[in-house]
PDB file with one MODEL, atoms N, CA, C and O in Angstrom:
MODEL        1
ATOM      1  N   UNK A   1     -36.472  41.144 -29.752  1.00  0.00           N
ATOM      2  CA  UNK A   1     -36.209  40.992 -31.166  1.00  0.00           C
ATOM      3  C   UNK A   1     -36.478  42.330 -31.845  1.00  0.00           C
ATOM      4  O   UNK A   1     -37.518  42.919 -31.550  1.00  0.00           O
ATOM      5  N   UNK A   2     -35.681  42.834 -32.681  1.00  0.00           N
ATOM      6  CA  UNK A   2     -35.426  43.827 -33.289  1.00  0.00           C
ATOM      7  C   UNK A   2     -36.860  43.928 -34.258  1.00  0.00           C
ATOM      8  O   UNK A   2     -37.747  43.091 -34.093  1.00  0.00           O
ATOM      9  N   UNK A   3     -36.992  44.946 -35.205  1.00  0.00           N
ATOM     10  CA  UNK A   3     -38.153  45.256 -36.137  1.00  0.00           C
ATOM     11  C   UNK A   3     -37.452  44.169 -37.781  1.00  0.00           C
ATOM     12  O   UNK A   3     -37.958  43.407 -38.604  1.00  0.00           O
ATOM     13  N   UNK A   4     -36.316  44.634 -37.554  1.00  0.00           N
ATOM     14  CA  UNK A   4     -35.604  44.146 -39.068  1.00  0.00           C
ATOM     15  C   UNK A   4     -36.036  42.459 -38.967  1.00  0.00           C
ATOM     16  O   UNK A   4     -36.840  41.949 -39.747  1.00  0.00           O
ATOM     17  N   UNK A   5     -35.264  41.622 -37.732  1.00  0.00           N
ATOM     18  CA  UNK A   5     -35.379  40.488 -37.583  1.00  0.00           C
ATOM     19  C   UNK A   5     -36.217  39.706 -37.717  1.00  0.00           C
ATOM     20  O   UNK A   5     -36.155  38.541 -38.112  1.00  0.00           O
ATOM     21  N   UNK A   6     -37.477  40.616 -37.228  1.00  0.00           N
ATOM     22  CA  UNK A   6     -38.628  40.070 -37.017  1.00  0.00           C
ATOM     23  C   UNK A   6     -39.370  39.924 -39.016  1.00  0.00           C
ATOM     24  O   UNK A   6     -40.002  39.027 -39.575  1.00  0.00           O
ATOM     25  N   UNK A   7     -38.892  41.197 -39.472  1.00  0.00           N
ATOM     26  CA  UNK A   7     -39.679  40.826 -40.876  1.00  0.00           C
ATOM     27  C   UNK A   7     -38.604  39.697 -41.739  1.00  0.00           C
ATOM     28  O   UNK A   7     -38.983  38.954 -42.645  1.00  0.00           O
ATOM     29  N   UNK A   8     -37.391  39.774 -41.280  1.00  0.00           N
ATOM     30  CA  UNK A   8     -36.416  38.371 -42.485  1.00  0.00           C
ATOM     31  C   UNK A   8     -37.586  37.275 -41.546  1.00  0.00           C
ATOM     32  O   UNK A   8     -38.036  36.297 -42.143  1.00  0.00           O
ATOM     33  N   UNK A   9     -37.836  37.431 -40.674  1.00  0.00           N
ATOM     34  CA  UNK A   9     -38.542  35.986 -39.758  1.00  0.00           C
ATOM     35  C   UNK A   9     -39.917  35.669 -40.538  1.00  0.00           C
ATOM     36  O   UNK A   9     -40.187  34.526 -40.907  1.00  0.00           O
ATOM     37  N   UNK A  10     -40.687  36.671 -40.739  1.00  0.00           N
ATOM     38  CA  UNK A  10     -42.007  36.603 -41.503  1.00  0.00           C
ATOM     39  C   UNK A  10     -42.340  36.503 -42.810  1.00  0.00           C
ATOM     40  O   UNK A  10     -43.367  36.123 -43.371  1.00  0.00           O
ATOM     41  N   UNK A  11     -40.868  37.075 -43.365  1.00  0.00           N
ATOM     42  CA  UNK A  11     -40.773  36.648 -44.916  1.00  0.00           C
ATOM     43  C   UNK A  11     -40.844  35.361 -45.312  1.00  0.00           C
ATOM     44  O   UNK A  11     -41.574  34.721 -46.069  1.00  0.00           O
ATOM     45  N   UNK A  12     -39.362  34.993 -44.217  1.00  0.00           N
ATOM     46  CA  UNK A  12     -39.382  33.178 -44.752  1.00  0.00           C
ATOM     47  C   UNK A  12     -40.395  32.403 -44.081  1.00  0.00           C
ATOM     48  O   UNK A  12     -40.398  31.227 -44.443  1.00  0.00           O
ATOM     49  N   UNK A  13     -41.221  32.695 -43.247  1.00  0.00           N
ATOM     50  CA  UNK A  13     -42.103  32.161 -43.057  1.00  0.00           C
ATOM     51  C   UNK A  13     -43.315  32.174 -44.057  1.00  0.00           C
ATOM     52  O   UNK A  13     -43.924  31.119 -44.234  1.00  0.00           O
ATOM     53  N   UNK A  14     -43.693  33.304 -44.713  1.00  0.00           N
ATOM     54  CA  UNK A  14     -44.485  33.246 -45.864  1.00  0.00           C
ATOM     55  C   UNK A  14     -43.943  32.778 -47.195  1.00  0.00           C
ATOM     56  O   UNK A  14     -44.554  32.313 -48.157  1.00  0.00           O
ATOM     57  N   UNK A  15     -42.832  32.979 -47.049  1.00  0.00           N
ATOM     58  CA  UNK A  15     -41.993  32.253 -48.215  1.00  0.00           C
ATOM     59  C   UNK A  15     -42.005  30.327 -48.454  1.00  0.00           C
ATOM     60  O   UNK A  15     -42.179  29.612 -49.441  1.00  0.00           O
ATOM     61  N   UNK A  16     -41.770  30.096 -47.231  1.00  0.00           N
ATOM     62  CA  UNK A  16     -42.591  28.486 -46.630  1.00  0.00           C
ATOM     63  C   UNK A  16     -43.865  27.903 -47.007  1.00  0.00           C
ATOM     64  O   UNK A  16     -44.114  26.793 -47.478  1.00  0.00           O
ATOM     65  N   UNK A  17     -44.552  28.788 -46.731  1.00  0.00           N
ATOM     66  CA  UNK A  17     -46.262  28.823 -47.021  1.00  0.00           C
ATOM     67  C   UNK A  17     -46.668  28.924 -48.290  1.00  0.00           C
ATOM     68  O   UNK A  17     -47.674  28.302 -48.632  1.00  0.00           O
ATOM     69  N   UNK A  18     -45.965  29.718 -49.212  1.00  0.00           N
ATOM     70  CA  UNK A  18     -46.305  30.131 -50.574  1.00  0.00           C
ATOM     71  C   UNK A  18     -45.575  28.550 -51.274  1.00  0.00           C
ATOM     72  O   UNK A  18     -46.134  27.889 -52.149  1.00  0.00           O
ATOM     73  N   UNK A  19     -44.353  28.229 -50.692  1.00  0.00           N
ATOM     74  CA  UNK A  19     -44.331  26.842 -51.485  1.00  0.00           C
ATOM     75  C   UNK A  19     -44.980  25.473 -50.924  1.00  0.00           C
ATOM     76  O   UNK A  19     -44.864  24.348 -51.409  1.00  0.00           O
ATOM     77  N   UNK A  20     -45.448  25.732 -50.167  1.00  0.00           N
ATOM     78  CA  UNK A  20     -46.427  24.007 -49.322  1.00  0.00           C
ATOM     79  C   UNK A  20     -47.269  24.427 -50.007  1.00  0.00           C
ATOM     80  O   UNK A  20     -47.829  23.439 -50.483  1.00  0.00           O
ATOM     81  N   UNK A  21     -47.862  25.572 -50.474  1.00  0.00           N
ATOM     82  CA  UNK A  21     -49.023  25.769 -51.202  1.00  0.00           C
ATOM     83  C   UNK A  21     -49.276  25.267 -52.423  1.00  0.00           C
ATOM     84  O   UNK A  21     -50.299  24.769 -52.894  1.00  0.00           O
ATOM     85  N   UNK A  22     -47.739  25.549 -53.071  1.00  0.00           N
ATOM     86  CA  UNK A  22     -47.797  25.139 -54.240  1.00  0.00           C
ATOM     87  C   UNK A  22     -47.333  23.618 -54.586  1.00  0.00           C
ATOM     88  O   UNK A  22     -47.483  22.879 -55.559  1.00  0.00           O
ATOM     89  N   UNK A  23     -46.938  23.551 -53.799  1.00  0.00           N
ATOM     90  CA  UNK A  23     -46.646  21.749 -53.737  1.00  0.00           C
ATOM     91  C   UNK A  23     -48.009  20.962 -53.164  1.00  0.00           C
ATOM     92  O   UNK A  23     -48.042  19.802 -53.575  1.00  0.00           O
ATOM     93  N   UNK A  24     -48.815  21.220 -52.556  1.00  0.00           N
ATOM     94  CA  UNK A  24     -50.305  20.882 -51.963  1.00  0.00           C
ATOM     95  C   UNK A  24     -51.028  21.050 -53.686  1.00  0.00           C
ATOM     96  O   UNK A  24     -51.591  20.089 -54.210  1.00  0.00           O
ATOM     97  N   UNK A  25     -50.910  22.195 -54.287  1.00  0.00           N
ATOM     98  CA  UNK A  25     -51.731  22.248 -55.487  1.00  0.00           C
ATOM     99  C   UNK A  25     -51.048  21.052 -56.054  1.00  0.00           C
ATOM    100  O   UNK A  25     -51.617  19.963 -55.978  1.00  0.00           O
ATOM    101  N   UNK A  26     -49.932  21.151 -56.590  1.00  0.00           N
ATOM    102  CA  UNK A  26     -49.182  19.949 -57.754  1.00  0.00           C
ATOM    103  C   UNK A  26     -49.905  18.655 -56.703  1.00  0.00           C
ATOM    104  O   UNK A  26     -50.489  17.693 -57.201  1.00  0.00           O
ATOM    105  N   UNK A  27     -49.783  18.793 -55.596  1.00  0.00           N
ATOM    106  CA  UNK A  27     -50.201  16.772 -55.438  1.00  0.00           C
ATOM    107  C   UNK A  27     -51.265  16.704 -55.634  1.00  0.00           C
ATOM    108  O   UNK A  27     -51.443  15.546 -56.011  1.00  0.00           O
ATOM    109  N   UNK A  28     -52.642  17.475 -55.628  1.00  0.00           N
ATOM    110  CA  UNK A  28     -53.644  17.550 -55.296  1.00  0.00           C
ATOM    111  C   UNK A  28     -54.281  17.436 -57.619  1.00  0.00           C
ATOM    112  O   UNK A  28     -55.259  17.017 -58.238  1.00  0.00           O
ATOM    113  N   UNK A  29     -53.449  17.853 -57.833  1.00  0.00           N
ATOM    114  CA  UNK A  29     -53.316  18.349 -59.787  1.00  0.00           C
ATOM    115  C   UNK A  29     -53.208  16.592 -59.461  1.00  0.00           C
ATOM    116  O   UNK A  29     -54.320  16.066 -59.409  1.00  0.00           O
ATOM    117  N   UNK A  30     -52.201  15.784 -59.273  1.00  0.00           N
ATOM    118  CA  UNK A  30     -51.961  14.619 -59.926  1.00  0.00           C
ATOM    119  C   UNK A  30     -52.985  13.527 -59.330  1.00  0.00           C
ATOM    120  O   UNK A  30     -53.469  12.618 -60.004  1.00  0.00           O
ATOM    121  N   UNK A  31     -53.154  13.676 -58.427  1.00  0.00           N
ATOM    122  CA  UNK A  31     -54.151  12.855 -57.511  1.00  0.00           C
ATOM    123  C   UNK A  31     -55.454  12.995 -58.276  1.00  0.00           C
ATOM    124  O   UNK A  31     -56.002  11.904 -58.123  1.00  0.00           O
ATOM    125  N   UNK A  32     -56.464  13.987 -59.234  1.00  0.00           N
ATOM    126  CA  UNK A  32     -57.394  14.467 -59.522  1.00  0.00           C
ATOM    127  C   UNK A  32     -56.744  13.576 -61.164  1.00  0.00           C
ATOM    128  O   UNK A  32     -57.628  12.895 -61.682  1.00  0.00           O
ATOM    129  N   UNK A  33     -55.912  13.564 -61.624  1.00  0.00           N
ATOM    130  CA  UNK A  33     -55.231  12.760 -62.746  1.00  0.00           C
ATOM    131  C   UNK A  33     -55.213  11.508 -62.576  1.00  0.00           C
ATOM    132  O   UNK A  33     -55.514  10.843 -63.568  1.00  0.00           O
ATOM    133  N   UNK A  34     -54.839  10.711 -61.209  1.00  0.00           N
ATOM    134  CA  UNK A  34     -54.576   9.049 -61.045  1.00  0.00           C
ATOM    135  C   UNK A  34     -56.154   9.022 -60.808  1.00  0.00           C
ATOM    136  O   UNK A  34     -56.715   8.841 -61.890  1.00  0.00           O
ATOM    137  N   UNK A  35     -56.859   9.115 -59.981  1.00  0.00           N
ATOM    138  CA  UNK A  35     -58.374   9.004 -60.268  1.00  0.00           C
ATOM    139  C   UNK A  35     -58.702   8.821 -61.158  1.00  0.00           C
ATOM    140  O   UNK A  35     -58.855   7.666 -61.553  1.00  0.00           O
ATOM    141  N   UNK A  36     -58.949   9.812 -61.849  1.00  0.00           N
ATOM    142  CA  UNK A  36     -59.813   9.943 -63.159  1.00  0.00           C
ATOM    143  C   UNK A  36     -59.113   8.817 -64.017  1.00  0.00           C
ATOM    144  O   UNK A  36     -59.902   8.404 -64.866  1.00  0.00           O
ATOM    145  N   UNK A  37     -57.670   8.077 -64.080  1.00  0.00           N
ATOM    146  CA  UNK A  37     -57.453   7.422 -64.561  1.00  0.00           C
ATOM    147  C   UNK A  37     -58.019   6.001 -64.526  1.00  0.00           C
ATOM    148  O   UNK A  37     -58.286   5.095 -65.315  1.00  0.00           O
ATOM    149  N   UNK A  38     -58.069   6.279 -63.122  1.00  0.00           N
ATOM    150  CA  UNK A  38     -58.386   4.599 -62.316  1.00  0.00           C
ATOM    151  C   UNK A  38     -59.663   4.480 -62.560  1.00  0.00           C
ATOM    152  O   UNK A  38     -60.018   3.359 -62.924  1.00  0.00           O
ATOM    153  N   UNK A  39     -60.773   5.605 -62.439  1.00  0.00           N
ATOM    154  CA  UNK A  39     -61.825   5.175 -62.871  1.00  0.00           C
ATOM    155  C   UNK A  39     -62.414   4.943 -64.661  1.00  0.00           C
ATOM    156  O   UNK A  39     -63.494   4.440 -64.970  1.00  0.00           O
ATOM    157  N   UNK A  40     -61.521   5.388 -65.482  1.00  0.00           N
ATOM    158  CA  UNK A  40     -61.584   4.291 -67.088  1.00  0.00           C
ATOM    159  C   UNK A  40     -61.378   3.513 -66.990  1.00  0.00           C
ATOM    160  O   UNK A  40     -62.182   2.667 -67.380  1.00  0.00           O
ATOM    161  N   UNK A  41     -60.066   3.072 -66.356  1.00  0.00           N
ATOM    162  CA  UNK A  41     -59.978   1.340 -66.118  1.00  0.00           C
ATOM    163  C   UNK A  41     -60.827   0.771 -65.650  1.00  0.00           C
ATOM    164  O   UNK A  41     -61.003  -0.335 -66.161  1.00  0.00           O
ATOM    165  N   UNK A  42     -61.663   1.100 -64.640  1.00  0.00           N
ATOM    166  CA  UNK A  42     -62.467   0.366 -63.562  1.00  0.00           C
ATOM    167  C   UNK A  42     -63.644   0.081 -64.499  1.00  0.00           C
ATOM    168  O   UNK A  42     -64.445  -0.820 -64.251  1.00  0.00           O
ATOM    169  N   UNK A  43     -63.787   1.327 -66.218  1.00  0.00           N
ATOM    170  CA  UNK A  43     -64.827   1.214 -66.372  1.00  0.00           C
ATOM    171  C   UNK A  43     -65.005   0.877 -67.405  1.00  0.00           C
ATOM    172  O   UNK A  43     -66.097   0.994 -67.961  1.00  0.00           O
ATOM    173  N   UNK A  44     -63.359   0.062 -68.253  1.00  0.00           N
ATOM    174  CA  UNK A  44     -62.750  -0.409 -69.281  1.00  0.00           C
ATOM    175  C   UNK A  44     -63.011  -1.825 -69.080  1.00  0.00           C
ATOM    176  O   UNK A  44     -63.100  -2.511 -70.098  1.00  0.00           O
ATOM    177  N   UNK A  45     -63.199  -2.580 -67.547  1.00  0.00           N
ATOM    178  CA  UNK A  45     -62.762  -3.781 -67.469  1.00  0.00           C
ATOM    179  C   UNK A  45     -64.151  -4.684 -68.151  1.00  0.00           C
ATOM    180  O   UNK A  45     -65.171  -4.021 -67.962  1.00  0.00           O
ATOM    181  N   UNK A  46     -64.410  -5.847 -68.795  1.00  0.00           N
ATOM    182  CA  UNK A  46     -65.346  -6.105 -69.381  1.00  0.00           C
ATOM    183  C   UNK A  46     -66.144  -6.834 -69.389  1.00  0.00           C
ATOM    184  O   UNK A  46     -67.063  -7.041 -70.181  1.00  0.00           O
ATOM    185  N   UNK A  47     -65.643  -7.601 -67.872  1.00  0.00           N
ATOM    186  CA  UNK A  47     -66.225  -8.452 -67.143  1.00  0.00           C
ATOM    187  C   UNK A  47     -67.813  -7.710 -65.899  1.00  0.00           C
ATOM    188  O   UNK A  47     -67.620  -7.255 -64.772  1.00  0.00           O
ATOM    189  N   UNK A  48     -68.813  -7.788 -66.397  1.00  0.00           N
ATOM    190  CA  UNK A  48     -69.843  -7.308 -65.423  1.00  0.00           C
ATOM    191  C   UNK A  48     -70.170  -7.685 -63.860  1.00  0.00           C
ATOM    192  O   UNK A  48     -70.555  -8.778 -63.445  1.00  0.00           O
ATOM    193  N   UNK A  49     -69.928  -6.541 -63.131  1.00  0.00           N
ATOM    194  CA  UNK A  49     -69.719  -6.646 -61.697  1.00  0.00           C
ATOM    195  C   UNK A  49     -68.874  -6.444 -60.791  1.00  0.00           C
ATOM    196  O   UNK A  49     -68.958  -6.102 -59.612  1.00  0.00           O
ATOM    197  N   UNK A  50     -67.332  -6.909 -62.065  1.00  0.00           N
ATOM    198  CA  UNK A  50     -66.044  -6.643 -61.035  1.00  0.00           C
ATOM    199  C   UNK A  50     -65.551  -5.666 -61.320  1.00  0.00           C
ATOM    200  O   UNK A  50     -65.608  -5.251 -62.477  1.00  0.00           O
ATOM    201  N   UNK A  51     -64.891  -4.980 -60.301  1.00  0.00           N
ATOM    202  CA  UNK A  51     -64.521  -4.091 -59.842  1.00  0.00           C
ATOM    203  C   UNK A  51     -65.661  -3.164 -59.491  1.00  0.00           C
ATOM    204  O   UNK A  51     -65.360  -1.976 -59.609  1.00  0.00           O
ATOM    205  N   UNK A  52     -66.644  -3.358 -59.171  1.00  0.00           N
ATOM    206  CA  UNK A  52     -67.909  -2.661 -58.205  1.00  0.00           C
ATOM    207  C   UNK A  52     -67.481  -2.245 -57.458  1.00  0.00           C
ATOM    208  O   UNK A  52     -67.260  -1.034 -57.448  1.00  0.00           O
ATOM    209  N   UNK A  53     -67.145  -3.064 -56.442  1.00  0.00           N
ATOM    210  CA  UNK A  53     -66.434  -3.307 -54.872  1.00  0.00           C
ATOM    211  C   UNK A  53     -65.139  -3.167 -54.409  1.00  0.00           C
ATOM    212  O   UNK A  53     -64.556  -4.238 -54.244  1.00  0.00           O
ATOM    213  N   UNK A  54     -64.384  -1.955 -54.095  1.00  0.00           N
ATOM    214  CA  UNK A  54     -63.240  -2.460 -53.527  1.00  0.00           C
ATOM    215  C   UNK A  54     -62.884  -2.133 -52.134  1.00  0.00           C
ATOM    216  O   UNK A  54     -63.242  -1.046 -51.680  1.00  0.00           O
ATOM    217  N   UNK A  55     -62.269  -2.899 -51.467  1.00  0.00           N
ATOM    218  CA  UNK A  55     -62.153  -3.722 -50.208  1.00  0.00           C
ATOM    219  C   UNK A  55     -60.712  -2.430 -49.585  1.00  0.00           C
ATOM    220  O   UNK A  55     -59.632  -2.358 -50.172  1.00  0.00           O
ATOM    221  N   UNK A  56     -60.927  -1.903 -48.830  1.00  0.00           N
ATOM    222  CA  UNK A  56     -60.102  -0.933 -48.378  1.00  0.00           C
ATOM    223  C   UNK A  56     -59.751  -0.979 -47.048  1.00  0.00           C
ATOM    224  O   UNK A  56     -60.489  -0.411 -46.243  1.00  0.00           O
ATOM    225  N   UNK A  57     -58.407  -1.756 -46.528  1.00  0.00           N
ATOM    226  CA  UNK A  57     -58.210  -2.168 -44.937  1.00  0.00           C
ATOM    227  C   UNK A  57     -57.197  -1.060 -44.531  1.00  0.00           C
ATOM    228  O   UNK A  57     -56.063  -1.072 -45.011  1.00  0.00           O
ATOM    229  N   UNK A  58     -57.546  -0.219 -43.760  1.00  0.00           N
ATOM    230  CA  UNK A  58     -56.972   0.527 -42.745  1.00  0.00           C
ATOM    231  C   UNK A  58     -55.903  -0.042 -42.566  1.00  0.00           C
ATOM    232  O   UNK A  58     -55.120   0.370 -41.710  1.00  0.00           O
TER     233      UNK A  58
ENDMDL
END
């Protein structure tokens, strides 16, 4: 493999990386948003006790 080939090869390979990166940040931004949401609700509800516990099956 040539010198030229090899850097179009490493570009788009960092070019790849620079956007999983930034798509890993955005899911990671909304996920840190549905949380924080879920836990007002959890802490909105007005019944004492429920939602303490939740039951999480693999």
């Amino acid at each position: 493999m040539d010198i030229a080939a090899m850097s179009l090869s490493l570009s788009a390979c960092s070019t790849n990386t620079n956007i999983s990166v930034a798509m890993m940040s955005k899911i990671l931004d909304t996920v840190e948003v549905t949380g924080e949401a879920l836990t007002e609700m959890m802490e909105a509800i007005p019944t004492p006790g429920l939602g303490e516990h939740i039951d999480v099956l693999a």
